[in-house]
VOGU-3710 file (C-alpha; in Angstrom, 3 decimals, decimal comma):
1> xxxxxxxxxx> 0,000/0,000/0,000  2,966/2,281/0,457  4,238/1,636/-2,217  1,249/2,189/-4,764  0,946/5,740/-2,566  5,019/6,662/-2,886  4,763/6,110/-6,921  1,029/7,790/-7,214  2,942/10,916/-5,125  5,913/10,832/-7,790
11> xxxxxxxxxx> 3,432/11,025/-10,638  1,558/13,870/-9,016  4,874/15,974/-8,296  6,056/14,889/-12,041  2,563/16,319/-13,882  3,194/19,416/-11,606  6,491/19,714/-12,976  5,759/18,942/-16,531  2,261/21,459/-16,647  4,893/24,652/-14,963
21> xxxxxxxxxx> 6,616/23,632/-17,776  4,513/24,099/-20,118  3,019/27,113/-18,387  6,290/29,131/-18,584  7,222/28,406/-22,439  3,624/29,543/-23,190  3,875/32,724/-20,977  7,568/33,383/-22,691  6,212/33,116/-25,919  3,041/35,595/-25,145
31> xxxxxxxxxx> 5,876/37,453/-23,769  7,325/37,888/-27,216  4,542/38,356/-29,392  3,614/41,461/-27,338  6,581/42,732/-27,428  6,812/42,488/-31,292  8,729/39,549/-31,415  12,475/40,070/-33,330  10,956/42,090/-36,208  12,411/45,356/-36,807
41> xxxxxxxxxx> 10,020/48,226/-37,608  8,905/48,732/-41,577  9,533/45,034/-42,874  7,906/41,759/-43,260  9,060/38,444/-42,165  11,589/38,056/-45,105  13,485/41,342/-44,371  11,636/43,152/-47,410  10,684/46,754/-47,232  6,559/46,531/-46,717
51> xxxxxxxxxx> 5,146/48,919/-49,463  1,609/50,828/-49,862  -0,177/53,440/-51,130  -2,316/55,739/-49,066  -5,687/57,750/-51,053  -5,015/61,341/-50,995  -8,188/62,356/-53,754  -10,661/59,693/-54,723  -11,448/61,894/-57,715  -14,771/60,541/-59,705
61> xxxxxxxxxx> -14,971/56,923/-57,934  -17,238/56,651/-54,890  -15,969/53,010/-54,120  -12,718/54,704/-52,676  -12,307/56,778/-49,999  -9,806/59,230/-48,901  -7,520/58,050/-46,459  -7,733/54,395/-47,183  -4,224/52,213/-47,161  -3,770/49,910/-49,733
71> xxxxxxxxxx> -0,847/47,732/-49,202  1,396/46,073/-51,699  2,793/42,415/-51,143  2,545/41,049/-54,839  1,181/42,531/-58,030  -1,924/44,683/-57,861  -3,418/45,785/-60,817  -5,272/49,090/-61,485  -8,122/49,746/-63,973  -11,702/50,265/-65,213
81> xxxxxxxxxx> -12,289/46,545/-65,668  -13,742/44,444/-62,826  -11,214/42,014/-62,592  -8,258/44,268/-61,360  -6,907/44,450/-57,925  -8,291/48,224/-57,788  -11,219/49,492/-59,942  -11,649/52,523/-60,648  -14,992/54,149/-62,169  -13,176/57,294/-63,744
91> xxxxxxxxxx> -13,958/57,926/-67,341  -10,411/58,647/-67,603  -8,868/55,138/-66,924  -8,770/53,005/-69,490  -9,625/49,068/-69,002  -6,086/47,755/-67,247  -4,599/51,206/-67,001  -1,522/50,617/-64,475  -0,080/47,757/-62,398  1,999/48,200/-59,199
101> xxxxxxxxxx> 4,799/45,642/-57,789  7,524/44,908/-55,040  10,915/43,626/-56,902  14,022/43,049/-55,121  13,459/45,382/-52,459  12,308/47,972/-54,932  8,632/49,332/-55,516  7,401/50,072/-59,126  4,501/51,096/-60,986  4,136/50,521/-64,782
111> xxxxxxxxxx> 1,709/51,938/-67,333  -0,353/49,648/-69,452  -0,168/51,337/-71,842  -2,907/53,711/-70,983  -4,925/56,075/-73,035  -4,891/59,023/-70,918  -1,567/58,252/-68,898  -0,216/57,321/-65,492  1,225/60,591/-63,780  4,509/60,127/-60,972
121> xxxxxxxxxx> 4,956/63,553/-59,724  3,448/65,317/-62,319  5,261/63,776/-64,873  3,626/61,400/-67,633  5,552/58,199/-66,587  5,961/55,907/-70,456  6,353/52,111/-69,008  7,935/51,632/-66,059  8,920/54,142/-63,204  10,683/53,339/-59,356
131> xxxxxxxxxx> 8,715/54,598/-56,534  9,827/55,895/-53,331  7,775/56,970/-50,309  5,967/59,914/-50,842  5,763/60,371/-54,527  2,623/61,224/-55,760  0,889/59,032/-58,316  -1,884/59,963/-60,188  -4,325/57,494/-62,467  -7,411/59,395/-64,106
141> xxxxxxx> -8,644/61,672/-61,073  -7,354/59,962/-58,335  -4,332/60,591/-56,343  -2,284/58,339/-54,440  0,868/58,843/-52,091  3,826/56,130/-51,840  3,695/55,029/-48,235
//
């Protein structure tokens, strides 16, 4: 009888031990993911740059509003037609007017060869053109800014 109460003991003071175990590695890794973890500020898990663009004018389309972040990971495509990434409703923008993208660390937009143009700064950009943060791009009547 001793002996089945000595072994029963050793179990109960081993489960303790094993649960404050567990207990502990989940509290250190709470610990971490409220403190941010390793990540440094203004990149994804990779160690790329996280791109976006922020709406400054929503010109002629009611679907967008100013203020609203759009952020970049792949390729997002920007036009009248319904099947782009961002539609736009402006008279002004043709059917798969522009398309923006994340390469090596780098953020571009191209122009699809639009009717009416794709604007960086003012300028009339003719294929592809690098974006940095806080250029202003402009497609038909709306205006974005490089975040």
């Amino acid at each position: 009888m001793n002996f089945q109460k000595l072994i029963a003991g050793a179990f109960a003071i081993l489960f303790i031990i094993i649960l404050y175990i567990i207990i502990y590695y989940a509290l250190k890794i709470m610990n971490k993911d409220i403190r941010g973890g390793n990540k440094r500020r203004g990149t994804s898990k990779k160690g790329q740059k996280s791109y976006g663009i922020e709406v400054e004018s929503s010109g002629d389309n009611p679907n967008l509003k100013q203020g609203t972040l759009i952020h970049i990971r792949d390729t997002v495509s920007i036009g009248r037609r319904d099947d782009n990434s961002i539609v736009l409703t402006d008279s002004f923008v043709s059917g798969y007017h522009a398309k923006l993208f994340v390469r090596n660390n780098n953020f571009y937009v191209e122009d699809l060869g639009s009717t009416n143009g794709t604007f960086l700064n003012d300028s009339r950009i003719d294929g592809r053109a690098k974006l940095n943060v806080n250029d202003e791009l402009k497609i038909g009547s709306v205006v974005f800014r490089v975040i």
